[in-house]
Every structure is written in C-alpha cells, then in structure tokens.
FIGUGU-585000 format. One record per residue (C-alpha): residue number from 0; residue in one letter; x, y, z. Coordinates in pm, 1 decimal, m for minus. Example, Ala and Ser with C-alpha at 12.3 -4.5 7.8 and 13.67 -1.06 7.14 Angstrom:
BEGIN
DOGU	0	a	1230.0	m450.0	780.0 .
DOGU	1	s	1367.0	m106.0	714.0 .
# end
This chain:
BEGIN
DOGU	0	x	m7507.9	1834.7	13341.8 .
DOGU	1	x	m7514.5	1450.6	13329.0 .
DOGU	2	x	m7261.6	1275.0	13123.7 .
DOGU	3	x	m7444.6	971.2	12968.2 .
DOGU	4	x	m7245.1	626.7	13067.6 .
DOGU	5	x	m7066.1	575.9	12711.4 .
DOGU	6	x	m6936.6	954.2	12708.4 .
DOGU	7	x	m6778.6	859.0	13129.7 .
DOGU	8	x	m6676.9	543.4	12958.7 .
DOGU	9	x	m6489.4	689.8	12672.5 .
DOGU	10	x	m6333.0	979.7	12906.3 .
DOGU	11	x	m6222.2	733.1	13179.9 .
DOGU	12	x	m6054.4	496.5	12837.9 .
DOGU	13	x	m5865.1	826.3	12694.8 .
DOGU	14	x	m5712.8	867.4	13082.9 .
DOGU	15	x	m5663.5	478.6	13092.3 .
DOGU	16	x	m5446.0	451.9	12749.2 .
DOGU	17	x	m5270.6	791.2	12635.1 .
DOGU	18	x	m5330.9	1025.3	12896.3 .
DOGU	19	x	m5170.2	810.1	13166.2 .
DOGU	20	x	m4908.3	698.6	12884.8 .
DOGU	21	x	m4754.5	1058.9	12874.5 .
DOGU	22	x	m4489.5	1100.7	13082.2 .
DOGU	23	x	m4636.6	1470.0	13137.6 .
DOGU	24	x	m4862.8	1326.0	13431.8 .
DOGU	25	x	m4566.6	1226.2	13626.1 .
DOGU	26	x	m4423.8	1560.5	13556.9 .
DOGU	27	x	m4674.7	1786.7	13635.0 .
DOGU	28	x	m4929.0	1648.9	13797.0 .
DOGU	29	x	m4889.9	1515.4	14200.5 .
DOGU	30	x	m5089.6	1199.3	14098.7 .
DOGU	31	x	m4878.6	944.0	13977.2 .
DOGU	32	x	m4966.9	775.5	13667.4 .
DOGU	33	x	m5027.1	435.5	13708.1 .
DOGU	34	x	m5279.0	440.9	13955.8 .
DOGU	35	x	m5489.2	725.1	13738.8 .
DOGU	36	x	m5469.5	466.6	13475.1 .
DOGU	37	x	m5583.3	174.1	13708.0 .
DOGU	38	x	m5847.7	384.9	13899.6 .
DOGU	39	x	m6047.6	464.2	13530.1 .
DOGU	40	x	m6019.3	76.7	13466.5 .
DOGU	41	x	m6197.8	13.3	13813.0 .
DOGU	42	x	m6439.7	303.0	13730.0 .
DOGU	43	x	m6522.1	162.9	13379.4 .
DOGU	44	x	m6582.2	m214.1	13504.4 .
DOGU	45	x	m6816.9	m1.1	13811.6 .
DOGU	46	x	m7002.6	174.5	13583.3 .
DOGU	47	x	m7039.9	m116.2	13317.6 .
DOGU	48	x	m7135.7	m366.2	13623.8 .
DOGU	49	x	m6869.0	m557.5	13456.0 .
DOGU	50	x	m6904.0	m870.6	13689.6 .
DOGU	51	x	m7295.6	m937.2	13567.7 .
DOGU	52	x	m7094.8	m995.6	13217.0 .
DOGU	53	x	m6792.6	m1198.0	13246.7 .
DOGU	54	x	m6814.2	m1551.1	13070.8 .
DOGU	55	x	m6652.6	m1849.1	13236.2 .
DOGU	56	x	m6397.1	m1880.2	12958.2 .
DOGU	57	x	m6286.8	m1514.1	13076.8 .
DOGU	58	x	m6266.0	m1613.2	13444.2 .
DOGU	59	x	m6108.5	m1955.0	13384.8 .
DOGU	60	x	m5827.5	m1707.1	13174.9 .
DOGU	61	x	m5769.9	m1487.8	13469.9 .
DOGU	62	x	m5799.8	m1751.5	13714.9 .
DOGU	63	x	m5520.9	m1940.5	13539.2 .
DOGU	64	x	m5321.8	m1599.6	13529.9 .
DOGU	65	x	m5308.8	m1552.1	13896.0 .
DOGU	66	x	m5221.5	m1897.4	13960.0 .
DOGU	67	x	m4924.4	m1915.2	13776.1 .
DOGU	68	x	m4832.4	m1561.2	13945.3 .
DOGU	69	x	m4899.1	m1660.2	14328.1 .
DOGU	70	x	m4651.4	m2002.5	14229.1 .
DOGU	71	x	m4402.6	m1696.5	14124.4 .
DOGU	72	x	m4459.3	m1480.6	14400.4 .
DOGU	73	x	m4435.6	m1772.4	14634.5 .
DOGU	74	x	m4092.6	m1896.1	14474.3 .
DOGU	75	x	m3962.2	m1528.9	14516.8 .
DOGU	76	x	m4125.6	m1512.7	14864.1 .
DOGU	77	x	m4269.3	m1128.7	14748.4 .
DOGU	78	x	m4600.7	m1079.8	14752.2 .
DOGU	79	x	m4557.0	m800.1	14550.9 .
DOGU	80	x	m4510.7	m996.5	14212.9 .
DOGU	81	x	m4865.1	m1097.0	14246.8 .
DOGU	82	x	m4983.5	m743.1	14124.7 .
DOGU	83	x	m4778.9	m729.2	13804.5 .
DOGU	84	x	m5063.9	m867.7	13581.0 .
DOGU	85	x	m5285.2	m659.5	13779.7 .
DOGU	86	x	m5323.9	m395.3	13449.6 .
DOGU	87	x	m5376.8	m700.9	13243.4 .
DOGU	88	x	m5667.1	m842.2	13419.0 .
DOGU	89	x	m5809.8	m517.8	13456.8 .
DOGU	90	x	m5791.7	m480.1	13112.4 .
DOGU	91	x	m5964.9	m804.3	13013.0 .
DOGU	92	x	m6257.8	m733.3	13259.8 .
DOGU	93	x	m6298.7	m384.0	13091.3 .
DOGU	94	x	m6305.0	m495.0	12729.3 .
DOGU	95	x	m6549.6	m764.8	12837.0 .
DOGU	96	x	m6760.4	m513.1	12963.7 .
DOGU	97	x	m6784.5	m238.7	12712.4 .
DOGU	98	x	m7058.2	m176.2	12459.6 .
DOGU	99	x	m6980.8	m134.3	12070.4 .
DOGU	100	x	m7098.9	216.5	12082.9 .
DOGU	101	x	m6822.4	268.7	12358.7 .
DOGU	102	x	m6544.2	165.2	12171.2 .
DOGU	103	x	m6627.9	301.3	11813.2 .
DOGU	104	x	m6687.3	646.8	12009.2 .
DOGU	105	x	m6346.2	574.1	12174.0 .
DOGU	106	x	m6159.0	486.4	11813.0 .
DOGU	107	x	m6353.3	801.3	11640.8 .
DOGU	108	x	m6231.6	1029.3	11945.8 .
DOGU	109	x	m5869.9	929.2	12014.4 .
DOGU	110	x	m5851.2	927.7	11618.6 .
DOGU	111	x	m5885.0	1323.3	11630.3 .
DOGU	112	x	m5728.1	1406.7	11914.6 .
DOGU	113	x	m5387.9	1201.3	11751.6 .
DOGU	114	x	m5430.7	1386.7	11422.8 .
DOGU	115	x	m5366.7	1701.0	11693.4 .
DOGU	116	x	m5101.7	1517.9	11834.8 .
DOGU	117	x	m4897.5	1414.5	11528.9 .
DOGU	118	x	m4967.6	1743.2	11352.9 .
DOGU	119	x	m4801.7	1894.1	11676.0 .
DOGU	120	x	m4518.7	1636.5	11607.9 .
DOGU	121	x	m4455.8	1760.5	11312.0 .
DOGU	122	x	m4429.6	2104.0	11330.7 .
DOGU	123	x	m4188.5	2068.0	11638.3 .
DOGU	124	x	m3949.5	1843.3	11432.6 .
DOGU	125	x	m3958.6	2210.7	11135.8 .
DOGU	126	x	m3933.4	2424.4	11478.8 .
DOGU	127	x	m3610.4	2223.0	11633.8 .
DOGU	128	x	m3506.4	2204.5	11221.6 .
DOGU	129	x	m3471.4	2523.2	11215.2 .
DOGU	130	x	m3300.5	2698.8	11525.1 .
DOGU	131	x	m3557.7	2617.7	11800.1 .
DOGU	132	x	m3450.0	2558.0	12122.4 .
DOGU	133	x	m3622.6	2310.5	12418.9 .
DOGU	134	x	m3874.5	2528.8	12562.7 .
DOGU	135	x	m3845.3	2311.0	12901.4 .
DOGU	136	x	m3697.9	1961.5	13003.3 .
DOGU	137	x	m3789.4	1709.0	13257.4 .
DOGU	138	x	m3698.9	1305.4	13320.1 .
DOGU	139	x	m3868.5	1017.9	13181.1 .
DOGU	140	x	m3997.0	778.4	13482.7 .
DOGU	141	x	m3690.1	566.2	13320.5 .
DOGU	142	x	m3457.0	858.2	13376.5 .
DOGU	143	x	m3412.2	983.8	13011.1 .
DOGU	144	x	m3437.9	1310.5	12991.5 .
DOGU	145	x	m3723.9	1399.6	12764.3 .
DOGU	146	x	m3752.9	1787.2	12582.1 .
DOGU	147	x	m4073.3	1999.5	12465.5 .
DOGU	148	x	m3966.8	2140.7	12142.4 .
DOGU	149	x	m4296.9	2387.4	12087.6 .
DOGU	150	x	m4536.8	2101.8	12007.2 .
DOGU	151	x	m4399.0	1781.4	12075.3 .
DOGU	152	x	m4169.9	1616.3	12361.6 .
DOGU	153	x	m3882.4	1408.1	12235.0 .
DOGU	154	x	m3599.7	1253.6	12384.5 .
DOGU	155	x	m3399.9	1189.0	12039.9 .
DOGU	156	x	m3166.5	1483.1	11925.9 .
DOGU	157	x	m2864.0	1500.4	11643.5 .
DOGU	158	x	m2776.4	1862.0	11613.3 .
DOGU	159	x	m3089.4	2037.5	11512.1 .
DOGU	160	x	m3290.1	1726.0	11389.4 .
DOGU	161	x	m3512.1	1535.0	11654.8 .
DOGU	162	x	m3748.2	1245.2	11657.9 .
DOGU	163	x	m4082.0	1355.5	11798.9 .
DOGU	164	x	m4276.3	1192.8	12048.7 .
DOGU	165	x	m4555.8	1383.5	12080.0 .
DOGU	166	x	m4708.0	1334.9	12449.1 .
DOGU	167	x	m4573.9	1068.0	12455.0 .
DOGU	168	x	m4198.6	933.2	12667.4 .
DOGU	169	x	m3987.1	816.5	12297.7 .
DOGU	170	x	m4075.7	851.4	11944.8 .
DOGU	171	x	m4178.8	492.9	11931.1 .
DOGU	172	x	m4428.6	491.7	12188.7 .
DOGU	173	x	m4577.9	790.0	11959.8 .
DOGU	174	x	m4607.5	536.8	11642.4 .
DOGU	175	x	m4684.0	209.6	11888.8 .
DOGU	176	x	m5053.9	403.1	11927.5 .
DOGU	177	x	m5024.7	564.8	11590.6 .
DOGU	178	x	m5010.8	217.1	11458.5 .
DOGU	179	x	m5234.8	47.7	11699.4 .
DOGU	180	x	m5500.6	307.5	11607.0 .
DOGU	181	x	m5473.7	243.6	11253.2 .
DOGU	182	x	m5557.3	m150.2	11320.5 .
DOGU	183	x	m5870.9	m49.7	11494.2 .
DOGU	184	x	m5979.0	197.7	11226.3 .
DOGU	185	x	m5901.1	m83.3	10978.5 .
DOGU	186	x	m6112.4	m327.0	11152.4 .
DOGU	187	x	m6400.8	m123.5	11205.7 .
DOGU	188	x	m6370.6	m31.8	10840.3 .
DOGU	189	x	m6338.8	357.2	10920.4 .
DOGU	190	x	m6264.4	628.5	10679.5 .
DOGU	191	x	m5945.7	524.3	10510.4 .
DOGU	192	x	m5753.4	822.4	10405.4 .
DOGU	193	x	m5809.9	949.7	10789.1 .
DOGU	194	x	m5602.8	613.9	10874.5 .
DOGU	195	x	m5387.8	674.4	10600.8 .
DOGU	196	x	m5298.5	1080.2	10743.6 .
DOGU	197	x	m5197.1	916.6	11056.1 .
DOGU	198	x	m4963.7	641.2	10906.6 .
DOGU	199	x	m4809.1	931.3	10678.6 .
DOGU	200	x	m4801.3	1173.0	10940.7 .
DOGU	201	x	m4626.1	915.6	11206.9 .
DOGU	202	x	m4333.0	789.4	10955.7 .
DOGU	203	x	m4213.6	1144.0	11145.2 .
DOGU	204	x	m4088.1	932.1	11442.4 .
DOGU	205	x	m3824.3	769.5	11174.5 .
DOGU	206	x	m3927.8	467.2	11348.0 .
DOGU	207	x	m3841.4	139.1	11159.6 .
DOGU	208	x	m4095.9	m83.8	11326.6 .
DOGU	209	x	m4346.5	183.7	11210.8 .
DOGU	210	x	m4236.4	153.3	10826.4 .
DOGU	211	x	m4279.4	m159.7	10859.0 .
DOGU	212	x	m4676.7	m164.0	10978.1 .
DOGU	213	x	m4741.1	61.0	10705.5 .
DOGU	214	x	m4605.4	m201.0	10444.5 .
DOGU	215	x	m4785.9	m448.5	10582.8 .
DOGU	216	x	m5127.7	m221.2	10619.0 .
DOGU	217	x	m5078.3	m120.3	10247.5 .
DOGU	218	x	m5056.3	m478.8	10128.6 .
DOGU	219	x	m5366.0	m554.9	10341.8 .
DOGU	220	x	m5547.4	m229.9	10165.1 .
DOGU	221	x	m5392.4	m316.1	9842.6 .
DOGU	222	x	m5503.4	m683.7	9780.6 .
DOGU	223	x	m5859.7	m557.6	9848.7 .
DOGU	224	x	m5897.3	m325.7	9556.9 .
DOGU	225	x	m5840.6	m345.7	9184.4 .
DOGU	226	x	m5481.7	m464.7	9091.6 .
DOGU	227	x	m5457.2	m154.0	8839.4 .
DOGU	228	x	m5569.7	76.0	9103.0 .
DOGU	229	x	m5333.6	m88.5	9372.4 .
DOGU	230	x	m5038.6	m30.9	9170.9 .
DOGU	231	x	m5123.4	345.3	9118.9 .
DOGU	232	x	m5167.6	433.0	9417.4 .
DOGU	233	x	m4789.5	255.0	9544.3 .
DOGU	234	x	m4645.3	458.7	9299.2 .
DOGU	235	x	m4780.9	807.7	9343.9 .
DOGU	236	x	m4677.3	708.6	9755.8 .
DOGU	237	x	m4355.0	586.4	9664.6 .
DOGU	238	x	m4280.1	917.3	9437.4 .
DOGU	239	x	m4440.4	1153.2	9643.1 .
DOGU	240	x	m4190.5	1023.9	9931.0 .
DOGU	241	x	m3922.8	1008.2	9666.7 .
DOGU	242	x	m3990.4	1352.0	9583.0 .
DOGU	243	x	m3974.2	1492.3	9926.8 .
DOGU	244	x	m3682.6	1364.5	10046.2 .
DOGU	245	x	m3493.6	1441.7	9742.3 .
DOGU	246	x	m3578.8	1764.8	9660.4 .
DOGU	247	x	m3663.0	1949.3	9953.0 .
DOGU	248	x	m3312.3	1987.9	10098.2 .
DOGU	249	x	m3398.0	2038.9	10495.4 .
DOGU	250	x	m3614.1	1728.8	10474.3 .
DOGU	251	x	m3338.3	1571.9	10293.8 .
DOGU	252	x	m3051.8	1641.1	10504.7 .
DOGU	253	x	m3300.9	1558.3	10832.6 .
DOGU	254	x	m3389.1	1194.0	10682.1 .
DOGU	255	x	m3021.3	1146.9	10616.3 .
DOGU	256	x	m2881.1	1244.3	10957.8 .
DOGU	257	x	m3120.9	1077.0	11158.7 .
DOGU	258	x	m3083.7	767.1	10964.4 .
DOGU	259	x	m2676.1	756.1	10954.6 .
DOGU	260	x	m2786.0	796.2	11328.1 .
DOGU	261	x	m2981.7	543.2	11370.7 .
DOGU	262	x	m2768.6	280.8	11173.1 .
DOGU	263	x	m2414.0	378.9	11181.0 .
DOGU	264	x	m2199.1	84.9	11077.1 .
DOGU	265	x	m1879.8	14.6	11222.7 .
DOGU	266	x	m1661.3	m235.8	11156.2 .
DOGU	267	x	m1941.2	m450.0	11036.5 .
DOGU	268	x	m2170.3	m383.1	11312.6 .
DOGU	269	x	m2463.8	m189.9	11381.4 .
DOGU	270	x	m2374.6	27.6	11674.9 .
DOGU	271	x	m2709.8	321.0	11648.1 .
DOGU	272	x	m2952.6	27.2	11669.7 .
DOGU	273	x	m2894.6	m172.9	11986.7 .
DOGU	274	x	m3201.0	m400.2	11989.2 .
DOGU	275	x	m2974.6	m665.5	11847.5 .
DOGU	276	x	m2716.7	m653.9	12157.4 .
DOGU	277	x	m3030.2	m643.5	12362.6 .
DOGU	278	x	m3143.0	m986.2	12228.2 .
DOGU	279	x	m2813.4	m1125.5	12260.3 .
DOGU	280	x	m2826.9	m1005.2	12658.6 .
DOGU	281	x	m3179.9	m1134.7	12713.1 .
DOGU	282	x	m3080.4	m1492.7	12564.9 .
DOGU	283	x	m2796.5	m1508.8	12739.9 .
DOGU	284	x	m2965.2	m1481.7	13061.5 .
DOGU	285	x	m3191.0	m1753.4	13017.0 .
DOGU	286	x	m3210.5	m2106.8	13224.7 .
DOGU	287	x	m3472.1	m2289.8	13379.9 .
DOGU	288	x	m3481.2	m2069.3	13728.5 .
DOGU	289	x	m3506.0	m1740.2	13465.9 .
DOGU	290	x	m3721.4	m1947.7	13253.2 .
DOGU	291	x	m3991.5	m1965.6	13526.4 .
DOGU	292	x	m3921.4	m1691.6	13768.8 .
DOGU	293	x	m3716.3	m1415.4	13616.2 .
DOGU	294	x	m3419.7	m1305.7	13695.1 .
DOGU	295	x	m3456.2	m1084.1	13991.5 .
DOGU	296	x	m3755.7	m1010.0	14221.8 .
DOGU	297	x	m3627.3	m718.3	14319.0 .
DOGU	298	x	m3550.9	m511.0	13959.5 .
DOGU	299	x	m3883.0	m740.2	13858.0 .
DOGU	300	x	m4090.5	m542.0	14055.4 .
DOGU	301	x	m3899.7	m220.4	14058.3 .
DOGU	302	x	m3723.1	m209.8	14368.2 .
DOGU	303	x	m3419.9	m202.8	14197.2 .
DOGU	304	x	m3310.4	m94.7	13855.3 .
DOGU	305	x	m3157.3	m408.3	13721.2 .
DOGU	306	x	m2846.9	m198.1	13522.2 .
DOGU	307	x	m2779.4	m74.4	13885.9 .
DOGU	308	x	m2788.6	m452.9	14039.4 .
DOGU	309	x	m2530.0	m538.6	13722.1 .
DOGU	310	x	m2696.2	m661.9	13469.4 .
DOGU	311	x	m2681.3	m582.5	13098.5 .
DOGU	312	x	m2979.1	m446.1	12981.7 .
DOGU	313	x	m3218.8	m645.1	12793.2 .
DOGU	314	x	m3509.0	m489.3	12659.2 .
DOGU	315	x	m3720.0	m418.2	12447.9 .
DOGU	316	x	m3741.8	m756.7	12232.0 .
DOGU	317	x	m3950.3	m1073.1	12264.4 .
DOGU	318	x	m3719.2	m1214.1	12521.7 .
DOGU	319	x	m3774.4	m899.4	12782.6 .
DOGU	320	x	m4063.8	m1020.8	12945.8 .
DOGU	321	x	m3912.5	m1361.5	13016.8 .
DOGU	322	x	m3595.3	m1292.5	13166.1 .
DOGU	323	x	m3769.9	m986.4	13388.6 .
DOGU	324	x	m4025.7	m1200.6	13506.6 .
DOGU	325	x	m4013.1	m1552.1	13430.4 .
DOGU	326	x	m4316.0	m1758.0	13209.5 .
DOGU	327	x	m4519.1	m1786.9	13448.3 .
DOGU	328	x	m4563.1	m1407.7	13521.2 .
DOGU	329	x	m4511.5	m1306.3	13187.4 .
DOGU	330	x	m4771.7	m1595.7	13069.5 .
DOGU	331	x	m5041.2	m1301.2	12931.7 .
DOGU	332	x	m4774.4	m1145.3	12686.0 .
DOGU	333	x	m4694.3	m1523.9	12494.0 .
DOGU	334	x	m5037.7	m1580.6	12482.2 .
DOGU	335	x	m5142.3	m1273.2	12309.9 .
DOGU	336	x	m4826.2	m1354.7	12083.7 .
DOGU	337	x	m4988.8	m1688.6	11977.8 .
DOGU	338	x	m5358.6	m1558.6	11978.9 .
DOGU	339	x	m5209.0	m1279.6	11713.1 .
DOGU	340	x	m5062.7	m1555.1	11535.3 .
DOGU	341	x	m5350.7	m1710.7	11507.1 .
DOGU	342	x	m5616.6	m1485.5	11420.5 .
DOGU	343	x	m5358.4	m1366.4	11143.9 .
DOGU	344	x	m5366.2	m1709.6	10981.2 .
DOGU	345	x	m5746.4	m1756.5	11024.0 .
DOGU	346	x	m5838.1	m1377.1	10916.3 .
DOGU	347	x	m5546.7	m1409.5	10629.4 .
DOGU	348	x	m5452.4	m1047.6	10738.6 .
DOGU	349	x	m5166.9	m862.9	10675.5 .
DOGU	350	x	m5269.7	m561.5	10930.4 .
DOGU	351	x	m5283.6	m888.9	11230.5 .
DOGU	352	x	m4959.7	m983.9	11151.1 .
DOGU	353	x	m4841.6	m583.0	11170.7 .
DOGU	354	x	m4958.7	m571.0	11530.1 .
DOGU	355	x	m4812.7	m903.6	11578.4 .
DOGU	356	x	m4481.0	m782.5	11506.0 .
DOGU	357	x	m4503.7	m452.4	11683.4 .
DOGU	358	x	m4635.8	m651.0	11993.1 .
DOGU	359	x	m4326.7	m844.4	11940.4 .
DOGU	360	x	m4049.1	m635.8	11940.4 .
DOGU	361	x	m4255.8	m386.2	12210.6 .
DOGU	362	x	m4382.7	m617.2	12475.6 .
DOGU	363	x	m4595.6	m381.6	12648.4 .
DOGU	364	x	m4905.9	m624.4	12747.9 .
DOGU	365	x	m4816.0	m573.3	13131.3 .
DOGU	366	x	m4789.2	m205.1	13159.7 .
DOGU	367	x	m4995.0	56.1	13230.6 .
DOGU	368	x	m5194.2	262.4	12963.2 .
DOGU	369	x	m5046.4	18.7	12684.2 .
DOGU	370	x	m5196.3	m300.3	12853.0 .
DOGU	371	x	m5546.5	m137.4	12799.5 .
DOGU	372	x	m5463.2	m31.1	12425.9 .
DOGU	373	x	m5338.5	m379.9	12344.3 .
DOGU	374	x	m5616.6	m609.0	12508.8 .
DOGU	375	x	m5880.6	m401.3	12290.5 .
DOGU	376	x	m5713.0	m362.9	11958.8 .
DOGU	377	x	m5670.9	m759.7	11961.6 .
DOGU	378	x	m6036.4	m814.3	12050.0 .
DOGU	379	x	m6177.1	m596.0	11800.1 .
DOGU	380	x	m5932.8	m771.3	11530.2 .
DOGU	381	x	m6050.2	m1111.6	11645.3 .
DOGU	382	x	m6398.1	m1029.7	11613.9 .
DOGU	383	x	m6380.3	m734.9	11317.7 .
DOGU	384	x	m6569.8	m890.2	11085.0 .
DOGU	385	x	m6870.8	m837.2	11311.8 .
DOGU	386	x	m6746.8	m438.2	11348.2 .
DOGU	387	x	m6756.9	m378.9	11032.2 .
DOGU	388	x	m7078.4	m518.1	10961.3 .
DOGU	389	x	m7232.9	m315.9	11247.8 .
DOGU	390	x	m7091.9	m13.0	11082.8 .
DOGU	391	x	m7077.4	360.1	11294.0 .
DOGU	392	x	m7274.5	445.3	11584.2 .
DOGU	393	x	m7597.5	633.1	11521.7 .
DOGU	394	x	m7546.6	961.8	11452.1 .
DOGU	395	x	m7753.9	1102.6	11698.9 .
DOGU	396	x	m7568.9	906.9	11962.9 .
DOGU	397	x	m7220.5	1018.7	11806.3 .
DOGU	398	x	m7325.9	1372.9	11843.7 .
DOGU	399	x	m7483.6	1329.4	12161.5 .
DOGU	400	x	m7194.9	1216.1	12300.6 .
DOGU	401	x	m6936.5	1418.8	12212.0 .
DOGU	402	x	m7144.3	1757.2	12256.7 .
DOGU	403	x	m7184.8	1587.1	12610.9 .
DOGU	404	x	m6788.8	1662.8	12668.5 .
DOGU	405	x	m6841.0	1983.5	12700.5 .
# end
C-alpha cells in the first residue's frame, strides 16, 4: 500500500517534533534522536521538492544565518559551531515547503494522540498518588534520572505526588507542546473545547509558565464572545477549580505539596524555583567576547558539560542562548523573539503574546524536535487569519489520510 505524500509528510513531522522529543528514543531505541529528527526534516523537504519553493526573502534569512555562524565558528576556530542552527534552517525550509492540508492534518493528528498522552499523565500522577511505585527508570540525555509511573515518565517526585511528563524528558516540556498545540488549534480556528481539554488536562504538570498561557488564551477567547457569556464561563472555571482542590482531599493535599515545593520561601527567598538564580548567572556572564561568541566552544557544542568546566549554570531564561553561544549563533532565537513581538502587536493577540512568553523563558528555537514545533506554530500565527478562512481539509482527504496510516 502507497502512503499518499501528505500522510509521509505528516508521519515524518510527528517523528520530527514529539517522537524525537521523548527521551524514550535515546533509551530504547539504538538510533539516537537527533539525527531521526533531522533525517524526517531532509525527507519532508525531498518529498516536498522544497528547493523549487523557497522565496529569496527565505534564502537571504538563512544565508544571513550561516554567515554570522561561520564568523563564530571561525573566532572559535571549530568548525563544529557551524551546525548548531542546522535544525533551524531545516526547519524553515520544511515549513516553506508544506501544503495547508499537511499541516491541518498534522495539528488534527498530534491533537489526538496528546489527548492520549495527557490522559496517560493524569492517571499516572492518581497511580504514584496512591502507592504506585516506578515501574522502570532510565537517564535523561541531561543526566536526570527520569521514572515511568504506569502512564507517564516524570522526573519530579515529593513523597507520593509527581509532576508528569508524559513522553516527554520534564513536566514542562509536556505543557511547552501542550501549549504550543493549543496556539495552532486557535489559529486555525479548531474545535474549541478540544483545545480547552488539553489546557485543563495539562495544568497537571503544575507548571507556572503553563497557567500562565491559559490566562492569556482565555482572555484572547473571552474578548471574542459576549461580555455576559465571558464572565460565566470564568466563573464556572474558576469554581470548578475551586471546588476540586478544596474538597477533594488527595487533590488537595497533592496541589499543596507540590506547590510548597515548588516555592518554598526562606529567609525571603525563593529557593524551589531557581530560574531567578539562573538569570542572575547568565547576566553575570555577559561581555562583549560572550556577547558575540559565547562563553565556551567546547560546552557550546557539547564537548563538555559547562557545570563540569566550572561554570554556574544558566539556563533556561532569555539570557541562555546568549551566553552558550554568543549573538551571532544564537541570532534565530532573538529574531523569533521580536517577530512574536510583533505579530502580537499587529494581530492584537493575547494567544501571540502567550507563545511569546513561553518562547521566552524556554528558548528552544535551536534544538531538535522543538526547533520544528516552534518555526511552524509562529508561521501559522503570522499568517492565521488566512487558516482560518480556509477552514478544515476536505473530508474525504482527512479520512483518506488517516485510514492511509494503517
């Protein structure tokens, strides 16, 4: 059986953005996850004949890109550094490449299969709640040891109360996509209360950065329908959440501990939530050599781990990317920052700014699997107003497609 080209397309995007995310590659698999990731890239932008569609203003980008990283990799005298953008670009080239049909089939597929995944997330968090043990335990490519709890991986415990992570390596790469997705769905104008499901459903992570998208996301849905409406709805959420955590003791005790976790305050201090300190370390790494160059070719491109070579750690925050690799690597990340900044101000949208700020405290534009994820979700916001006026695929082609996968 043939697979038509938007079914390969849509398989080959699912192993270039979560599958090769999940740390479960590296740990079961022999084939290491970065290059799966890259490899469906190159296969996409083969099958697409990607190179009979790039515009000059897309070349003169990337062009401009691997300047500025060949004057780093020349400073640094490692040839090495030239491939860090390398996910970027290949990321740009796809997304240039792909039909509509390709990514709505995309949004409408990996929508499902992380309903699955945050369903799974959830009953793990009730299974470790109450008495289950780690069914088996392996390292994060980082070194953290992360845990399958029946469903989900995590590697966040206090006592019996964890922070799931799904497939993926920490509980906030699990609501980085969770979120993400919901921006997509909200640009192509998809089925609300499906977007809405997974924004409920990922608050399970605990994850500040993720409460704060789904403020944002419910002023954007908010202003758009009647004011009396509007204010219903926040309050039936806001008691319904009220109500749970308040009167359903083991949900109760669970929000309590992990928070106090989280944020414990000492002497004025918070000491559970480190991004702060990380800031601090980032900054104070910073002059012109760092400014351009980064601090250290050799933790830059992984040679080294830069704790082990003596420095503090500084990541994740806006200043990460800067001090790792210097401005002129590290170019792609700020200029997705501003381009957020200023589709947010042109679209007057509460859900841009949302990815904004996750993109800002989470600068993931150079790696693998979330480079991919990124680079579409800002293209489809730039241009949603012509998504949502195209509307779904045909049904035949939906249907066609997915019976295809099997």
């Amino acid at each position: 059986m043939t697979l038509s080209k938007t079914t390969t397309c849509v398989i080959l995007l699912l192993l270039a953005t979560i599958i090769s995310m999940s740390p479960l590659i590296d740990a079961l698999f022999s084939v290491k996850a970065n290059r799966l990731s890259l490899i469906a890239l190159l296969a996409i932008l083969f099958i697409r004949n990607a190179w009979e569609k790039i515009k000059p203003d897309t070349l003169l980008l990337l062009f401009l890109i691997m300047l500025l990283t060949t004057i780093s990799a020349s400073y640094w005298q490692e040839n090495r550094v030239i491939l860090l953008p390398i996910y970027f670009i290949a990321s740009i080239l796809v997304v240039s490449a792909l039909t509509n049909d390709d990514i709505k089939i995309f949004v409408e597929i990996l929508t499902w299969i992380m309903l699955v995944v945050l369903i799974g997330a959830v009953l793990g968090m009730f299974y470790a709640l109450f008495g289950g043990v780690s069914i088996f335990s392996f390292p994060n490519e980082d070194g953290r040891i992360n845990q399958l709890y029946l469903t989900t991986l995590t590697n966040s415990q206090y006592l019996n109360f964890i922070r799931p992570s799904g497939i993926f390596d920490e509980p906030g790469a699990l609501s980085f996509v969770t979120c993400f997705l919901a921006a997509l769905r909200h640009a192509f104008g998809f089925n609300k209360r499906i977007t809405w499901a997974l924004l409920l459903l990922g608050l399970v992570t605990l994850s500040l950065a993720h409460i704060i998208y789904v403020i944002l996301h419910a002023l954007e849905e908010f202003r758009r329908v009647k004011k009396r409406k509007s204010i219903f709805v926040a309050v039936m959420i806001t008691f319904f959440l009220y109500s749970i955590v308040n009167f359903i003791p083991p949900i109760q005790d669970l929000y309590v501990s992990l928070l106090q976790a989280r944020l414990q305050i000492e002497e004025g201090q918070l000491t559970g939530d480190n991004r702060t300190v990380l800031l601090l370390n980032a900054a104070s790494y910073i002059n012109l050599n760092t400014f351009l160059f980064g601090l250290d070719s050799d933790c830059a491109i992984g040679v080294a781990n830069c704790t082990d070579k003596g420095y503090e750690q500084y990541g994740e925050n806006p200043l990460t990317l800067l001090v790792h690799w210097g401005g002129l690597v590290s170019f792609p990340f700020y200029l997705a920052l501003v381009y957020l900044a200023m589709i947010a101000v042109r679209h007057r949208s509460f859900v841009i700014l949302a990815v904004f700020l996750l993109l800002f405290q989470r600068p993931n534009t150079m790696s693998y699997g979330y480079s991919m994820l990124i680079v579409l979700t800002i293209y489809v916001l730039a241009h949603q107003r012509r998504y949502k006026a195209l509307g779904k695929p045909p049904l035949s082609l939906r249907l066609s497609s997915v019976s295809s996968l099997g």
